[in-house]
DRENZA-20407 format. One line per 5 residues: their letters; for each residue x, z, y of N, C-alpha, C. Coordinates in nm, 2 decimals, m for minus. Example, Ala and Ser with C-alpha at 12.3 -4.5 7.8 and 13.67 -1.06 7.14 Angstrom:
2
AS = 1.32/0.78/m0.57/1.23/0.78/m0.45/1.32/0.78/m0.33  1.28/0.71/m0.22/1.37/0.71/m0.11/1.29/0.79/0.00
END
This chain:
273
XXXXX = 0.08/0.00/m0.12/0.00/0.00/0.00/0.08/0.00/0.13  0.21/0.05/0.10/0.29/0.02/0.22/0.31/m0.08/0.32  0.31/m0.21/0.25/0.29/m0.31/0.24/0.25/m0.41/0.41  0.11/m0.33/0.44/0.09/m0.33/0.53/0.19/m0.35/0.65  0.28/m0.20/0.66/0.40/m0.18/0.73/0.48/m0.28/0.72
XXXXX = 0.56/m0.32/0.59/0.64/m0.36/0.59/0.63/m0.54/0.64  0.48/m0.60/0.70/0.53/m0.68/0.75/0.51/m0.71/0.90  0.54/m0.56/0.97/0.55/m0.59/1.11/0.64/m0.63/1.19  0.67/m0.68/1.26/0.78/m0.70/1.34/0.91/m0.61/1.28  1.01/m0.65/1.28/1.16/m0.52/1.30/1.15/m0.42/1.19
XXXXX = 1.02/m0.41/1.08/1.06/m0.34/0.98/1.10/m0.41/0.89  1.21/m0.27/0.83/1.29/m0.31/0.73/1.22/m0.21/0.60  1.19/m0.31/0.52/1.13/m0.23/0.35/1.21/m0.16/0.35  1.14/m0.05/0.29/1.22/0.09/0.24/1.15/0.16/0.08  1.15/0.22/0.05/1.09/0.27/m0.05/1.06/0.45/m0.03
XXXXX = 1.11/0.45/0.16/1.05/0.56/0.18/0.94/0.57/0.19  0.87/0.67/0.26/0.71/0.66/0.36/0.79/0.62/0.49  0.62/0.56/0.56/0.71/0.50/0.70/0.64/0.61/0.80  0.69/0.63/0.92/0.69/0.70/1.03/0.59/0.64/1.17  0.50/0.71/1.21/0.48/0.70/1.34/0.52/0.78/1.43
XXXXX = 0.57/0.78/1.52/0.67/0.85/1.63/0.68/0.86/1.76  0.67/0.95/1.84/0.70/0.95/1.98/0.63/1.03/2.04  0.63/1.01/2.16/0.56/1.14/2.28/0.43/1.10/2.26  0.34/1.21/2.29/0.17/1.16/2.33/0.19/1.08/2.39  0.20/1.05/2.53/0.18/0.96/2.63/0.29/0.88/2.69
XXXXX = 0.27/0.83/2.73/0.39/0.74/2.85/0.39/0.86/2.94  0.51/0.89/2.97/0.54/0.95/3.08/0.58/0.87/3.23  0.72/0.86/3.17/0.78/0.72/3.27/0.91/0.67/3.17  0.96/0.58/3.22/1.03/0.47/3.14/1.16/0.55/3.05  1.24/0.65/3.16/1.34/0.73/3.12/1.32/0.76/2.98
XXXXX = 1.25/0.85/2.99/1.16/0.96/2.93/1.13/0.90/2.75  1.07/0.75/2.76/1.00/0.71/2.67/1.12/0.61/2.60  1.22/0.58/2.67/1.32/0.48/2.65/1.40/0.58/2.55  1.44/0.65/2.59/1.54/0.78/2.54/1.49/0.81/2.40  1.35/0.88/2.41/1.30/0.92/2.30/1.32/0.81/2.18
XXXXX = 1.25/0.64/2.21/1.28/0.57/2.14/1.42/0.52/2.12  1.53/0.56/2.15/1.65/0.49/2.11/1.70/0.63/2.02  1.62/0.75/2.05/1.70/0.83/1.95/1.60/0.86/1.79  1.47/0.84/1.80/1.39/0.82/1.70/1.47/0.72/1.61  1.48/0.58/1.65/1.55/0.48/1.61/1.67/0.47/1.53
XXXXX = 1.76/0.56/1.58/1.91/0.60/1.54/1.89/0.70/1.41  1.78/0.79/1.40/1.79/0.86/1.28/1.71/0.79/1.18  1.61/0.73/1.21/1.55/0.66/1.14/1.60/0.51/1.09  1.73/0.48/1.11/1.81/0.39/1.09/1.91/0.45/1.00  1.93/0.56/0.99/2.00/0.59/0.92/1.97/0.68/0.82
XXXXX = 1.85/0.73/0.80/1.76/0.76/0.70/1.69/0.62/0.62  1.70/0.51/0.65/1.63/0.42/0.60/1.46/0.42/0.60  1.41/0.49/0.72/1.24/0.53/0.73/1.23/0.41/0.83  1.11/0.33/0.74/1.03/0.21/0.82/0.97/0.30/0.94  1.04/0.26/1.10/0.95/0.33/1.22/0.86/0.23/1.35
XXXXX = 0.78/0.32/1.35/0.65/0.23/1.44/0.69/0.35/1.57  0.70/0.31/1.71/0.66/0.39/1.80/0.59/0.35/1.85  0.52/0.53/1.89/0.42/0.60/1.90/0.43/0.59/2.08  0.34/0.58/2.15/0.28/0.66/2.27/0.16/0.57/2.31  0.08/0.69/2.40/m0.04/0.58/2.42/m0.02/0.57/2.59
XXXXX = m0.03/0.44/2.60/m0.01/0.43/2.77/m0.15/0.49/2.85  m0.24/0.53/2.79/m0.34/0.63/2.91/m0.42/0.74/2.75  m0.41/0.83/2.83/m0.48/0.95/2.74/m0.65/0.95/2.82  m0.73/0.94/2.74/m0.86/0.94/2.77/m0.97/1.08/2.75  m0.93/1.08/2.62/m0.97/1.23/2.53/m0.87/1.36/2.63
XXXXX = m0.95/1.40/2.76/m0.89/1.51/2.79/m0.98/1.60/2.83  m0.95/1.76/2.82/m1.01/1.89/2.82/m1.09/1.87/2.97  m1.01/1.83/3.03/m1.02/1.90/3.19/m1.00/1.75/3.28  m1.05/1.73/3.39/m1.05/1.61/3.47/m0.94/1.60/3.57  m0.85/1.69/3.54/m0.73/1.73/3.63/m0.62/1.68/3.53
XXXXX = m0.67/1.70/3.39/m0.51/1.68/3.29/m0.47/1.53/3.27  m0.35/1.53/3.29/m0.28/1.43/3.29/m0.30/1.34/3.20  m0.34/1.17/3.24/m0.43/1.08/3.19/m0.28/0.95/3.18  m0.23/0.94/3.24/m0.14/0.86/3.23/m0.09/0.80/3.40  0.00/0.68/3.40/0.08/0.62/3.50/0.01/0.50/3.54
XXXXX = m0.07/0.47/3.52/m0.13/0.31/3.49/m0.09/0.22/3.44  m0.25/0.17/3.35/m0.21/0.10/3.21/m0.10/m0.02/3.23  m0.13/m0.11/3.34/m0.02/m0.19/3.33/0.16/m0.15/3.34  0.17/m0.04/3.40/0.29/0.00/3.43/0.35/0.08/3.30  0.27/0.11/3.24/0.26/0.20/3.07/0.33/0.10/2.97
XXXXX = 0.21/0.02/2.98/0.27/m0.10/2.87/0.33/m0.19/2.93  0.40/m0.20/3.06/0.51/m0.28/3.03/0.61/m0.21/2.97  0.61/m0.05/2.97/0.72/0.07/2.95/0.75/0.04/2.84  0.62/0.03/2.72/0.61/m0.05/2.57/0.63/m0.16/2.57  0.65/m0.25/2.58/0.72/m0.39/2.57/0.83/m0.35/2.60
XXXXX = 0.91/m0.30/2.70/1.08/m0.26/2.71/1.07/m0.22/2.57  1.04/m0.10/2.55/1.09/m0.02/2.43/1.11/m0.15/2.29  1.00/m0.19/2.28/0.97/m0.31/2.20/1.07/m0.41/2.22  1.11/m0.48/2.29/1.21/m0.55/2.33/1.35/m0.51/2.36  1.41/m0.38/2.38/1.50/m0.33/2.39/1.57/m0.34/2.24
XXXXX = 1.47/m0.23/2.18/1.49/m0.18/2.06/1.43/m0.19/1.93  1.37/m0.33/1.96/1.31/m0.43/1.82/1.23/m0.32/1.72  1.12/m0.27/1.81/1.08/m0.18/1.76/0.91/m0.21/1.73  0.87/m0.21/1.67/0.68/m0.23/1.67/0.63/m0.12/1.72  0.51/m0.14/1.76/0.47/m0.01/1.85/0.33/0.00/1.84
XXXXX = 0.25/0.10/1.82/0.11/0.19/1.84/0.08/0.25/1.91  m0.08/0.20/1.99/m0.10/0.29/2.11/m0.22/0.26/2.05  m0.33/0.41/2.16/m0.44/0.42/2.09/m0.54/0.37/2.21  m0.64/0.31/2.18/m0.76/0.24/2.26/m0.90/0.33/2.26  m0.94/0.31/2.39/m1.10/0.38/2.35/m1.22/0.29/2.41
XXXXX = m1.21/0.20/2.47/m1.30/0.09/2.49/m1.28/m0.02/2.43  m1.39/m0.09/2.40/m1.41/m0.24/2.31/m1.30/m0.34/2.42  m1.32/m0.36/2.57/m1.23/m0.41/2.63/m1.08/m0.39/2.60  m1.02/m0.23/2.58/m0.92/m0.25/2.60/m0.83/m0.31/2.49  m0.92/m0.32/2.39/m0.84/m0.40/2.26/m0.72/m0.51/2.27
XXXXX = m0.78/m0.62/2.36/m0.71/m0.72/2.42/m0.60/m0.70/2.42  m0.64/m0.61/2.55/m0.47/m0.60/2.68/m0.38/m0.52/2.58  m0.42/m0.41/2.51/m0.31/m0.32/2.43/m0.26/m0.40/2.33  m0.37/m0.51/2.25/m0.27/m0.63/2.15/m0.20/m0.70/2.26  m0.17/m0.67/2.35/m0.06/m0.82/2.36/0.06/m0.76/2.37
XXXXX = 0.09/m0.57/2.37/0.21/m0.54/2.31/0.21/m0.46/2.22  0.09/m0.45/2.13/0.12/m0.35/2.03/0.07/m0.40/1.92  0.18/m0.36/1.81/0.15/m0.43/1.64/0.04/m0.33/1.60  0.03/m0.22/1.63/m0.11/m0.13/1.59/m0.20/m0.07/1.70  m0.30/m0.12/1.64/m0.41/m0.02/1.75/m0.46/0.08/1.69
XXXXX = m0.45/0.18/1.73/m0.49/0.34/1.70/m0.64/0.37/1.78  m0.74/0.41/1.66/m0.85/0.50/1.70/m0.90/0.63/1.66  m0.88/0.68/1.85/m0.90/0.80/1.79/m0.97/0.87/1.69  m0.96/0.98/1.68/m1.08/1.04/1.57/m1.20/1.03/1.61  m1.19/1.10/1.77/m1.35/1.15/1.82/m1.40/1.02/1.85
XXXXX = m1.30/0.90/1.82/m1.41/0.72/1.85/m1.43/0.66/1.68  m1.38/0.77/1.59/m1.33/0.65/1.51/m1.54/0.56/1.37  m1.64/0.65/1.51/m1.79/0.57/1.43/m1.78/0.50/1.53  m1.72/0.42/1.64/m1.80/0.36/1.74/m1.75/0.23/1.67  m1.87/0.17/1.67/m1.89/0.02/1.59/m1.83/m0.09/1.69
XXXXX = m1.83/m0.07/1.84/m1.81/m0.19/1.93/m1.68/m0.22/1.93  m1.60/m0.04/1.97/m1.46/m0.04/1.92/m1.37/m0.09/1.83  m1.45/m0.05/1.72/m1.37/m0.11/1.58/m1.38/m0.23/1.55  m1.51/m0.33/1.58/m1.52/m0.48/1.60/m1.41/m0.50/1.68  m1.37/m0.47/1.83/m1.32/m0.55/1.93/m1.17/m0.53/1.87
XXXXX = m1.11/m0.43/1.83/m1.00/m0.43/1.78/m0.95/m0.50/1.65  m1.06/m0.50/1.57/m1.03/m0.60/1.43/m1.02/m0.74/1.48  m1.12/m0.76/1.58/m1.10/m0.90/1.63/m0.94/m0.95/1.71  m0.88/m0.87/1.71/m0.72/m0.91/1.79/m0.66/m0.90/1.63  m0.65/m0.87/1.54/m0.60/m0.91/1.44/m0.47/m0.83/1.39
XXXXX = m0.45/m0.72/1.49/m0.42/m0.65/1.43/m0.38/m0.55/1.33  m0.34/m0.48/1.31/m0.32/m0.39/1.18/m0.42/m0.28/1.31  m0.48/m0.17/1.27/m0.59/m0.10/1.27/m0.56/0.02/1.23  m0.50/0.11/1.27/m0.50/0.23/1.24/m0.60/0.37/1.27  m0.73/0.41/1.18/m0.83/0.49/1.23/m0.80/0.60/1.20
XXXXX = m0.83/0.73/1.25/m0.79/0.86/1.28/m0.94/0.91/1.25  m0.92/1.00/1.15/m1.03/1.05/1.04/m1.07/1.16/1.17  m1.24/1.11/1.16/m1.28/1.23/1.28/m1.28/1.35/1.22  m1.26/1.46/1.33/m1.25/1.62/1.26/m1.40/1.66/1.19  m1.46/1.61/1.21/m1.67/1.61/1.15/m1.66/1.54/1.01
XXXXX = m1.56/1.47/0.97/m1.60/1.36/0.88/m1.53/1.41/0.77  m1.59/1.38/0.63/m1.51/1.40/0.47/m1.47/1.30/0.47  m1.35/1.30/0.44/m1.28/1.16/0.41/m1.32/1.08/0.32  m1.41/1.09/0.27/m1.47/0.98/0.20/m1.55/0.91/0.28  m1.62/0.93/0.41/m1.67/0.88/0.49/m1.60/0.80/0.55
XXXXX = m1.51/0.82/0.52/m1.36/0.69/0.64/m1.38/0.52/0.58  m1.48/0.56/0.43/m1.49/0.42/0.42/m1.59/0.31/0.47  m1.65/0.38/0.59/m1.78/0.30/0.62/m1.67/0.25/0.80  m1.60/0.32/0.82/m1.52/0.33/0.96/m1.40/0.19/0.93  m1.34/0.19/0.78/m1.31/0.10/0.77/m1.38/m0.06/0.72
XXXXX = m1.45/m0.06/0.64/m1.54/m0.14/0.61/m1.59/m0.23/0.76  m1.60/m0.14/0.83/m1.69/m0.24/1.00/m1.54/m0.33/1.06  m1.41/m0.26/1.04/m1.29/m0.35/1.05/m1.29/m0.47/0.96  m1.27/m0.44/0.84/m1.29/m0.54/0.71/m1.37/m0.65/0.76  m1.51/m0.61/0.73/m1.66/m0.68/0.77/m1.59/m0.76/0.90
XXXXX = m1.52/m0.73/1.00/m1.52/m0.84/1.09/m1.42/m0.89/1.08  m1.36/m0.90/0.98/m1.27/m1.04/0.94/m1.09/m0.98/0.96  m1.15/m0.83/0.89/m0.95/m0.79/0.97/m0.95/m0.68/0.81  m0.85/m0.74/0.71/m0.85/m0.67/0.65/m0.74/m0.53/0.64  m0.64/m0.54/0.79/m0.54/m0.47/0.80/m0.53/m0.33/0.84
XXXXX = m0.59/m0.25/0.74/m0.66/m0.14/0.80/m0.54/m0.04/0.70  m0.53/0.14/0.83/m0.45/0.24/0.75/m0.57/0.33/0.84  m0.56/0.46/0.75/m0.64/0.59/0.76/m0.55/0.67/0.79  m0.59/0.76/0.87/m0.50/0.89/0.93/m0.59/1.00/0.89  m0.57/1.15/0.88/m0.54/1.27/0.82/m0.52/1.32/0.97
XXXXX = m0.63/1.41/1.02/m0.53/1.46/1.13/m0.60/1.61/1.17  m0.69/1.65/1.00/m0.73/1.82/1.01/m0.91/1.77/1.04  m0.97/1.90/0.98/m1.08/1.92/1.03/m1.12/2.04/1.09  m1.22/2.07/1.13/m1.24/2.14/1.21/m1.28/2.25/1.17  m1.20/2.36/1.17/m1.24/2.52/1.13/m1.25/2.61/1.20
XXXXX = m1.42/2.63/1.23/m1.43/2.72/1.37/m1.45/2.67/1.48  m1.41/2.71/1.57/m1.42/2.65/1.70/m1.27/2.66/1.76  m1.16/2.66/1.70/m1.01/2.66/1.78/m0.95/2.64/1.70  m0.95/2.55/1.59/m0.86/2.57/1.52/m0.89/2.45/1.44  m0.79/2.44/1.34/m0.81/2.31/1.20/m0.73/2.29/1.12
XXXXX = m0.83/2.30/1.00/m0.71/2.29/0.89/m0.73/2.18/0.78  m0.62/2.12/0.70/m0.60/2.00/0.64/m0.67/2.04/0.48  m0.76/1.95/0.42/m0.74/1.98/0.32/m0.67/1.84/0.26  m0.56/1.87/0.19/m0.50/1.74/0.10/m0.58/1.72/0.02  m0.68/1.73/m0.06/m0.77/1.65/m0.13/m0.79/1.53/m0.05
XXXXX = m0.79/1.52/0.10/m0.87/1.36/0.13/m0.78/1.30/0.12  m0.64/1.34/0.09/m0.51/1.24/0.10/m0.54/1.12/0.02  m0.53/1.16/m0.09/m0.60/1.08/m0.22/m0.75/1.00/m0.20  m0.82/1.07/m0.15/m0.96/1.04/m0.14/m0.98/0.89/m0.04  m0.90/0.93/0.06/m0.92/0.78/0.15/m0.82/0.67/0.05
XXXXX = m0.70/0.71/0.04/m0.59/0.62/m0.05/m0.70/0.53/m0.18  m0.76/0.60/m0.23/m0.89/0.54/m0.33/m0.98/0.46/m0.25  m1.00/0.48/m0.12/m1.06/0.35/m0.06/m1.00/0.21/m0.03  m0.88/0.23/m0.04/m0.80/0.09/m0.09/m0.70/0.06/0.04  m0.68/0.17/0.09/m0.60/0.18/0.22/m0.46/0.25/0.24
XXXXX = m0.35/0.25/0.30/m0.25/0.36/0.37/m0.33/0.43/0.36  m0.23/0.53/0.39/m0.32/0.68/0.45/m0.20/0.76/0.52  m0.21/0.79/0.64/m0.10/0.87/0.69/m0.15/1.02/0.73  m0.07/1.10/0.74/m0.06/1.23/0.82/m0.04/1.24/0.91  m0.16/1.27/1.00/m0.10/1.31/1.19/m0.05/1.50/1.15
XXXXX = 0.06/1.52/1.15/0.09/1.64/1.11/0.09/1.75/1.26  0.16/1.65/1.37/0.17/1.72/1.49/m0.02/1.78/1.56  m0.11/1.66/1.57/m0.26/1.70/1.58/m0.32/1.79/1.46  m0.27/1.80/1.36/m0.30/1.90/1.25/m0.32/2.01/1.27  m0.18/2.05/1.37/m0.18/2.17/1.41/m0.20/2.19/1.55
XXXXX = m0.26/2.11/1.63/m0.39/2.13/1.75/m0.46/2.31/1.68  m0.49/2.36/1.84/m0.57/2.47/1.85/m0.68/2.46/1.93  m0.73/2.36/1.91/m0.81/2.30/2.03/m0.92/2.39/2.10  m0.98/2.34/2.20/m1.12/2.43/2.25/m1.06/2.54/2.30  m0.98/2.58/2.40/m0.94/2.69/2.43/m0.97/2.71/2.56
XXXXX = m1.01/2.85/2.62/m1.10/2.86/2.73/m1.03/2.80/2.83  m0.88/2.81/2.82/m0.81/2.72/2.96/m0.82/2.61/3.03  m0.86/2.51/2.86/m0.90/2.39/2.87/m0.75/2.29/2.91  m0.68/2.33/2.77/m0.59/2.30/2.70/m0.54/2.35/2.58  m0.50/2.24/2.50/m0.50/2.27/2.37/m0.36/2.37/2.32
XXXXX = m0.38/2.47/2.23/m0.30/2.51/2.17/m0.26/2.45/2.05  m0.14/2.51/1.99/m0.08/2.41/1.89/m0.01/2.53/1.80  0.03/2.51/1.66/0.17/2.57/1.62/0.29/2.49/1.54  0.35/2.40/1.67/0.48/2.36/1.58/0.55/2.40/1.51  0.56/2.54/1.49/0.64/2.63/1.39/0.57/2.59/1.24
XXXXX = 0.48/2.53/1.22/0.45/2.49/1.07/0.45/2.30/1.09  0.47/2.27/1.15/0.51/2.12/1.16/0.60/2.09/0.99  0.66/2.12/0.95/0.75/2.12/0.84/0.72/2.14/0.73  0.58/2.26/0.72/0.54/2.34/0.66/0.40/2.26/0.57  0.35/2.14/0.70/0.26/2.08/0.69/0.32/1.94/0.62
XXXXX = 0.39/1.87/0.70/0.49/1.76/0.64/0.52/1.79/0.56  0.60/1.87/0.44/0.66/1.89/0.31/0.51/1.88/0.19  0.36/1.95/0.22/0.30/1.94/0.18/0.20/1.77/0.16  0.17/1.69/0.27/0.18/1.57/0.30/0.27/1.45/0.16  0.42/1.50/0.17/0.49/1.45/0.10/0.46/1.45/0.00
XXXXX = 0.44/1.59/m0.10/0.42/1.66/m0.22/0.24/1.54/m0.26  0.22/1.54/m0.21/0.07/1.48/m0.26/0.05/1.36/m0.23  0.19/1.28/m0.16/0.19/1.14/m0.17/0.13/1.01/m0.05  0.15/1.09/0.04/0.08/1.08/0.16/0.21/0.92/0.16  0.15/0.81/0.23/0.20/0.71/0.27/0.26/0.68/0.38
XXXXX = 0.23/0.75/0.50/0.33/0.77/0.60/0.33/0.89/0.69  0.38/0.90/0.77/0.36/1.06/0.85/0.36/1.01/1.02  0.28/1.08/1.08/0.23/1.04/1.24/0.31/1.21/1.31  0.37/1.19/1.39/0.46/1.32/1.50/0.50/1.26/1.59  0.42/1.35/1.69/0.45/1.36/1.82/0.60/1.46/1.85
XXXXX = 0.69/1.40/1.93/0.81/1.45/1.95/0.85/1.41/2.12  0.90/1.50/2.15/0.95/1.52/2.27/1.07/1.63/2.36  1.18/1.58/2.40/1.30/1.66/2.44/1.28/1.79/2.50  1.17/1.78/2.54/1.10/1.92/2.65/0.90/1.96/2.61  0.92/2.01/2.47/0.78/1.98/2.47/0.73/2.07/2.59
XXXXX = 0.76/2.18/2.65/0.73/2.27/2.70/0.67/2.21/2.85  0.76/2.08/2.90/0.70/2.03/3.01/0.60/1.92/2.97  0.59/1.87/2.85/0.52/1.73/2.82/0.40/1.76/2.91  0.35/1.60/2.92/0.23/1.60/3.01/0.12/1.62/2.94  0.13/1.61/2.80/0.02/1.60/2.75/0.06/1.65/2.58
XXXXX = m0.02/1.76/2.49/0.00/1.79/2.40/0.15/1.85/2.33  0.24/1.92/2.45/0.29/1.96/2.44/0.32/2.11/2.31  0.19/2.18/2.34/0.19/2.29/2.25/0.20/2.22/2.09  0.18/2.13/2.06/0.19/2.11/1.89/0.28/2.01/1.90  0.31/1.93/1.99/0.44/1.84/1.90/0.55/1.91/1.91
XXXXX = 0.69/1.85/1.82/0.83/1.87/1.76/0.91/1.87/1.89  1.03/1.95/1.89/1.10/1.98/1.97/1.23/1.78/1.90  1.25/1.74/2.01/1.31/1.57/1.95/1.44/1.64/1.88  1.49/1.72/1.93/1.59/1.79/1.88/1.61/1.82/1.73  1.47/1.88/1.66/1.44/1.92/1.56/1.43/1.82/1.47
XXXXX = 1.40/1.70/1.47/1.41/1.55/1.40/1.42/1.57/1.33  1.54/1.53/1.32/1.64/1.46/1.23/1.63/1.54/1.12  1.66/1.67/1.16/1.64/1.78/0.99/1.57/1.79/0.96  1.42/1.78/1.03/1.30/1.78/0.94/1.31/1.62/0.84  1.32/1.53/0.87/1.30/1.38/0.84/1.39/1.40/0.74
XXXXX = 1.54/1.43/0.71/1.63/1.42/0.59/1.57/1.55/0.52  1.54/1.64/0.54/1.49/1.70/0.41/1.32/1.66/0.34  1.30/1.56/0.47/1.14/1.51/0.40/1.21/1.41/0.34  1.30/1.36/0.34/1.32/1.23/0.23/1.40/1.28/0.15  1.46/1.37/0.11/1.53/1.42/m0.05/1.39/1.45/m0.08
XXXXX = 1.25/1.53/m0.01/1.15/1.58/m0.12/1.06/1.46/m0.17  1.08/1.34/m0.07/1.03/1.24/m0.12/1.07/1.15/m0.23  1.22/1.17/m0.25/1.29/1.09/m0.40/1.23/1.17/m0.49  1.23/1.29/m0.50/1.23/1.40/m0.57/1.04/1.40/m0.57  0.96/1.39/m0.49/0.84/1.35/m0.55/0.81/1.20/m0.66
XXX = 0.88/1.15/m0.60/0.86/0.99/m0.68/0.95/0.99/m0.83  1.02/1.10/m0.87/1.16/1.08/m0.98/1.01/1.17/m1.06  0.86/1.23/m1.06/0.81/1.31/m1.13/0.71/1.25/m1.22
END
């Protein structure tokens, strides 16, 4: 099922799991350049197929004050540098049937969020650019339900569809994964990745900003692995503390590299059983 991945732009087959990567958002070009040349370098030398990650406007936000993004055209030209710099493919996420277009003309995946991932207009207008399709299992939904979310892609003539994992909702602040759907979507005939960093979202918090605990980021990823998960989605950033956006649960960039080589010894070491 990897498959999918391996024929995007600039990936190289691996027989690892592949990676989605980067900051939540576009910040500014520094910021997003950097992150991508050093994602690149470990993942070059780990041999992990990598897609980067940022979405040039955050839409899904708590509060009307939190930081939404730089404007979209100034975002994605940021993504095309990255993409053209560093022969990288890249995923951003859309929330209107319009923006499908403008985000395919530099991104090999379109990402839908969770809280969009029933909206039928959306999911048409993005199958219709022809891209690969990446939908983000809403926190309300059994993953077996992910097959009617995919199916409306399919149905309009796009059979390049992957399923994301990104927790459900336990309570009102919190969420937790059950690996049973890992399998469960994978039987609907798809990828299936782990968003490990939104996993551990603490969402709904009276401040109106999300809490997170990256301190199990590793905790969550090693499990992911163990049950065969096809690729892993993390948010990473040099300073999560200042990130503009979703800084409480993504990876300190620093932290990388040792999380990623000890996920691929447990990954040989799942596949040798």
């Amino acid at each position: 099922m990897n498959r999918i991945i391996d024929t995007l732009p600039h990936i190289n087959s691996s027989s690892n799991f592949f990676l989605l990567a980067g900051p939540c958002v576009v910040e500014d070009e520094y910021t997003v350049l950097s992150i991508a040349e050093k994602i690149k370098e470990i993942t070059t030398k780990l041999q992990i197929p990598f897609v980067f990650k940022a979405s040039y406007r955050k839409a899904n936000r708590s509060k009307i004050s939190s930081f939404s993004g730089i404007g979209d055209e100034k975002a994605l030209a940021i993504l095309q540098k990255v993409k053209t710099e560093f022969k990288l493919p890249i995923v951003t996420d859309i929330h209107l049937p319009h923006e499908a277009a403008i985000a395919a003309e530099v991104a090999d995946i379109l990402q839908i969020p969770a809280f969009l991932c029933r909206q039928t207009e959306l999911l048409i207008a993005a199958a219709k650019t022809d891209k690969v399709i990446n939908i983000k299992k809403g926190q309300f939904l059994a993953p077996a339900s992910m097959q009617h979310a995919a199916s409306k892609v399919v149905e309009s003539g796009n059979n390049k569809v992957m399923l994301t994992e990104r927790g459900t909702m336990f309570g009102y602040q919190d969420l937790i994964i059950d690996y049973r759907g890992i399998p469960e979507m994978q039987a609907i005939g798809f990828p299936v990745i782990l968003d490990i960093t939104h996993s551990l979202q603490q969402p709904n918090q009276s401040s109106g900003v999300s809490g997170g605990r990256p301190d199990m980021i590793e905790t969550v990823a090693r499990a992911g692995i163990a049950v065969g998960v096809d690729g892993l989605f993390i948010e990473t950033h040099p300073d999560p503390a200042n990130a503009k956006s979703d800084g409480a649960n993504m990876l300190h960039l620093d932290l990388l590299e040792n999380l990623l080589t000890n996920l691929v010894k447990l990954h040989q070491v799942v596949n040798q059983l």
